[in-house]
N, C-alpha and C positions, 0 to 999 in steps of 0.2 A: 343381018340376022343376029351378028354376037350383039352390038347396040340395043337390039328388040330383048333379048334374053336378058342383058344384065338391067335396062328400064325395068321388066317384069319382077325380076328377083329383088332389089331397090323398093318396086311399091309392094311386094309382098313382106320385104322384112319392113314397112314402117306401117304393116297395117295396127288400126288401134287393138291394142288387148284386152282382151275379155276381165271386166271388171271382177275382185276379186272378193271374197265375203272371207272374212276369218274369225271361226266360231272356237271357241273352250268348250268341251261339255265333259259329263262324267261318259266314261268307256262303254259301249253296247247301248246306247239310248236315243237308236232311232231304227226304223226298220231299214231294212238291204239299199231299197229302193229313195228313200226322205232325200238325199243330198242329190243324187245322180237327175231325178225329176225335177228339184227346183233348176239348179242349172240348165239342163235342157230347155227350162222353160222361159226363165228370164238370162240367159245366154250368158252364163257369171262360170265363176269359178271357185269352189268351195275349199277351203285349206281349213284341216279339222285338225284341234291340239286336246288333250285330253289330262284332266288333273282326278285325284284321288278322295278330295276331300274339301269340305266348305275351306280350311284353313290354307289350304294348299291356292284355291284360289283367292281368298282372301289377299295372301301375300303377292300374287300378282297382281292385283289389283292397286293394291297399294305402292308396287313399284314405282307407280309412274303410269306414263304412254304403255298400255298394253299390247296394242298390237291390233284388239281384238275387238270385232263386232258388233258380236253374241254373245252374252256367257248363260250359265243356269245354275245361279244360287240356290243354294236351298233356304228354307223360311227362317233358320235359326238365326242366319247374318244379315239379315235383308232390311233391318234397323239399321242397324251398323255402317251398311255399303250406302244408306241415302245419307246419314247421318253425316259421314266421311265425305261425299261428293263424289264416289266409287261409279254411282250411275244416272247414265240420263234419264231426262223425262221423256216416257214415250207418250207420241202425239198419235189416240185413241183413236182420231180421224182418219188415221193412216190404216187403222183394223177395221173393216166389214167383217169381219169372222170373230171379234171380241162376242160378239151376242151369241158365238156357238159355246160359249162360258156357262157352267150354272152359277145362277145365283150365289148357293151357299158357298163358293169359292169367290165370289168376288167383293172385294173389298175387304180380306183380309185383314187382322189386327197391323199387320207389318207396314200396310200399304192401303190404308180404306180409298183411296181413290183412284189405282190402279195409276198411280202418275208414275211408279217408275218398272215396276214386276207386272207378267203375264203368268198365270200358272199353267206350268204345263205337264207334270205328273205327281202325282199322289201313291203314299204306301207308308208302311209300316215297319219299325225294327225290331225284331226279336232274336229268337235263337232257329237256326238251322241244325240237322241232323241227322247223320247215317245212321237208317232204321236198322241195317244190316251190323250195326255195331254199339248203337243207342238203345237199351231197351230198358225198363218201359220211355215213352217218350217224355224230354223232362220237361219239369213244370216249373222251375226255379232259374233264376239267370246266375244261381251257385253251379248250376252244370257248368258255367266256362271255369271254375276251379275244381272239379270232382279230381282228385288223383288219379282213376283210373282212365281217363281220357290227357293224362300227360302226354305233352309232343304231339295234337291232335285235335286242337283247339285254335282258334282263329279270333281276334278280335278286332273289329273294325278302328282302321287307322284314323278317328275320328274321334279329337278330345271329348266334345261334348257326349257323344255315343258310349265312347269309352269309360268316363267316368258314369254316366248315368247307369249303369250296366253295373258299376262297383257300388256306387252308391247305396242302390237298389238292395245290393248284396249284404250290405252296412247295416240296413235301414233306414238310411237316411233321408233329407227330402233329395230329390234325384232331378227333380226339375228348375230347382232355384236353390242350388247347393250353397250352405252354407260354407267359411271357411275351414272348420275343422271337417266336415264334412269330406271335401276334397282334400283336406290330407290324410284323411283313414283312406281314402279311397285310392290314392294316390300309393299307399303303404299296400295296398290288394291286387291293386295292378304292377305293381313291380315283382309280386311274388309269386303272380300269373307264370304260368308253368305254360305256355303257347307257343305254337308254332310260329306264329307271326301277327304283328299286327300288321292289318292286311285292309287294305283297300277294294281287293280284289278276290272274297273269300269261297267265290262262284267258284274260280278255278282250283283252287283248294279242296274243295267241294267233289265237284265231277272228279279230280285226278286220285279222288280216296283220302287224300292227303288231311284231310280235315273230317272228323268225325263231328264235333261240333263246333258251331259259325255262330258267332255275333253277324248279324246279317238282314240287308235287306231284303223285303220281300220277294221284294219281282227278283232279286238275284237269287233267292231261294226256289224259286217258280223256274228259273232257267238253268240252275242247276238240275232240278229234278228231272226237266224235260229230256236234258241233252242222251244222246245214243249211250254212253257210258255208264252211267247210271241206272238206266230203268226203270226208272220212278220211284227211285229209295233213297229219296231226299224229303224230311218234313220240315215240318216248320212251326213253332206256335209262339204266341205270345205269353210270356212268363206269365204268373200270377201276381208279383210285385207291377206289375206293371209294363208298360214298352213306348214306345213314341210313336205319333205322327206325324212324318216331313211331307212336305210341296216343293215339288223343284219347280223354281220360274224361270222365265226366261227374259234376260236384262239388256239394253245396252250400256256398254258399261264406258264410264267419262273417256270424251276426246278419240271415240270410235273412226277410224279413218272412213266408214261407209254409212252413216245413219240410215239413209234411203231408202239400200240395198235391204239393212237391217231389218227394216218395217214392213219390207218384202217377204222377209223370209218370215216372221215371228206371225205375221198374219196367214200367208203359208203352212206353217204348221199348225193353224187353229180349223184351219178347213174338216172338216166332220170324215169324209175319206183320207185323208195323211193321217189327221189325229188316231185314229181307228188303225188305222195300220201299224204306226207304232205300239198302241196298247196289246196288239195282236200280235207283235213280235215278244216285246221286253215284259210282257204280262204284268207289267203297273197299271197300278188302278186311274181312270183317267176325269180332268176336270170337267173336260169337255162333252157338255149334256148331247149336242145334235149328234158327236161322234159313239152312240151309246147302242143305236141300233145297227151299226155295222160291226161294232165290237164282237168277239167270237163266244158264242154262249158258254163256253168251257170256263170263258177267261174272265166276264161278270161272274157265273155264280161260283167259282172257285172262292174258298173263302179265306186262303191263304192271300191271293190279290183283291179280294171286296171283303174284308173280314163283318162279321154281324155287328149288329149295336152292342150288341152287349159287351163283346169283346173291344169293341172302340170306348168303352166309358171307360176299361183301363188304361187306355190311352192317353197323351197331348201333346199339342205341339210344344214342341224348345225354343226357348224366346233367349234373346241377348242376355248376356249376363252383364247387371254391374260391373262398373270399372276394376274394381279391387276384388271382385269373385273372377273376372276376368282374366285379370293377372296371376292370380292365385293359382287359376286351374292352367294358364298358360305355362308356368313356372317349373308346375307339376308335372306337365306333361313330356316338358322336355326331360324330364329326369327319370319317368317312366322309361323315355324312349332310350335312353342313354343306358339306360341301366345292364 
């Protein structure tokens, strides 16, 4: 019998293990259920790491051997990361759910042939705001300097965001800053009177702590929502302007699982997960077939589907030149230093 017990024990500890999947994403951007169902389904195991900001993953990337998967750039660096060799080429044969894509999202400038990004959520940055302590609602991206909102202000930990946001404030151009540009602006953000630059301005947000957020959308949408709150969180898009980002989804060079990857990334394109995540994280979604399960609160809300009009102040952020690059890289650290 003991012979029978320890043979059992033997092939139980050499059974094979469950292959593993290891995704980066930004924190809160999938619904409850997105990982626990894929694994159920293709019998893996999901290990999730979570970074703050394009540059944050950038420098992972750039380490070397990641680790990792999956990752979910956003459009600003997605030059950059093919550029470098940062990501693979995904083979499109491997997605029957690419066609649940609309059009207008495919073939972006970054990526017209969809050889190495999938998009997978869309939205907007502006300013957030406790109605209960903001009044009237502002219309300026000078509310993240008003003195009376000292100690109660939040600005996204995100060079590109960050300056665009001072720029704005400058006059300047904000989407293709020049160099003196980013040093006024760099001179506005140091003097930024903030609580934090913050990654994470949602939680800032609900805990009261932040009256007004440099802020994404859907994190504005999920502050407002949460029980704390009570739906006295706004949001608008300044009158200088604001941006449009696309977070895609990469595999990024020397992934220890491609496969798995092409499993999950078409996975997530399926029109019921797509839906579900839009339905939790309230970002506006690329995915056309996922549009009629989406939650009608959460299409015509215009915080997460802002109108045209309000989109022509809009555009996306595209790579910066080398030397504006550096420029605003330089800057930032001494922002953050400061």
């Amino acid at each position: 019998m003991k012979r029978l017990v320890l043979a059992l024990l033997f092939l139980s500890g050499c059974s094979e293990a469950k292959p593993e999947l290891h995704v980066f994403n930004w924190a809160d951007y999938f619904a409850p259920d997105t990982v626990k169902n894929f694994e159920k389904e293709f019998g893996c195991r999901v290990v999730l790491d979570y970074f703050e900001s394009s540059e944050k993953l950038r420098a992972k990337l750039e380490g070397g051997q990641s680790g990792f998967d999956v990752v979910f750039p956003s459009n600003e660096v997605m030059r950059l990361f093919v550029a470098k060799g940062l990501v693979e080429k995904i083979d499109l044969a491997k997605l029957p759910n690419f066609k649940n894509l609309s059009a207008k999202f495919r073939g972006l400038d970054f990526d017209p042939k969809n050889e190495y990004s999938v998009p997978y959520m869309w939205g907007t940055t502006g300013i957030a705001y406790n109605k209960t302590k903001v009044q009237p609602a502002p219309t300026s991206w000078t509310a993240l300097w008003d003195p009376k909102m000292e100690g109660h202000v939040t600005i996204l930990d995100d060079p590109r965001e960050a300056f665009a946001a001072a720029i704005w404030v400058e006059g300047g151009p904000a989407l293709a800053p020049s160099e003196d540009a980013i040093e006024k602006a760099k001179k506005k953000l140091i003097a930024a009177k903030v609580k934090a630059f913050d990654g994470q301005p949602k939680l800032r947000l609900i805990k009261g702590e932040a009256w007004v957020a440099h802020c994404y959308s859907g994190d504005a949408l999920q502050a407002a929502a949460a029980k704390e709150r009570a739906g006295d969180i706004g949001f608008v898009i300044p009158k200088e302007g604001g941006t449009i980002w696309v977070d895609n989804v990469c595999i990024p060079k020397a992934a220890p699982n491609r496969e798995l990857a092409h499993k999950f990334i078409d996975y997530l394109l399926r029109a019921d997960v797509s839906a579900a995540i839009s339905n939790e994280v309230a970002y506006a979604n690329p995915n056309e077939a996922a549009q009629k399960l989406i939650k009608k609160e959460v299409l015509e809300d215009p915080v997460a589907n802002p109108s045209e009009e309000e989109l022509k102040r809009c555009s996306l952020l595209k790579e910066l030149p080398p030397a504006a690059k550096k420029k605003l890289d330089d800057a930032w650290a001494e922002v953050k230093g400061k």
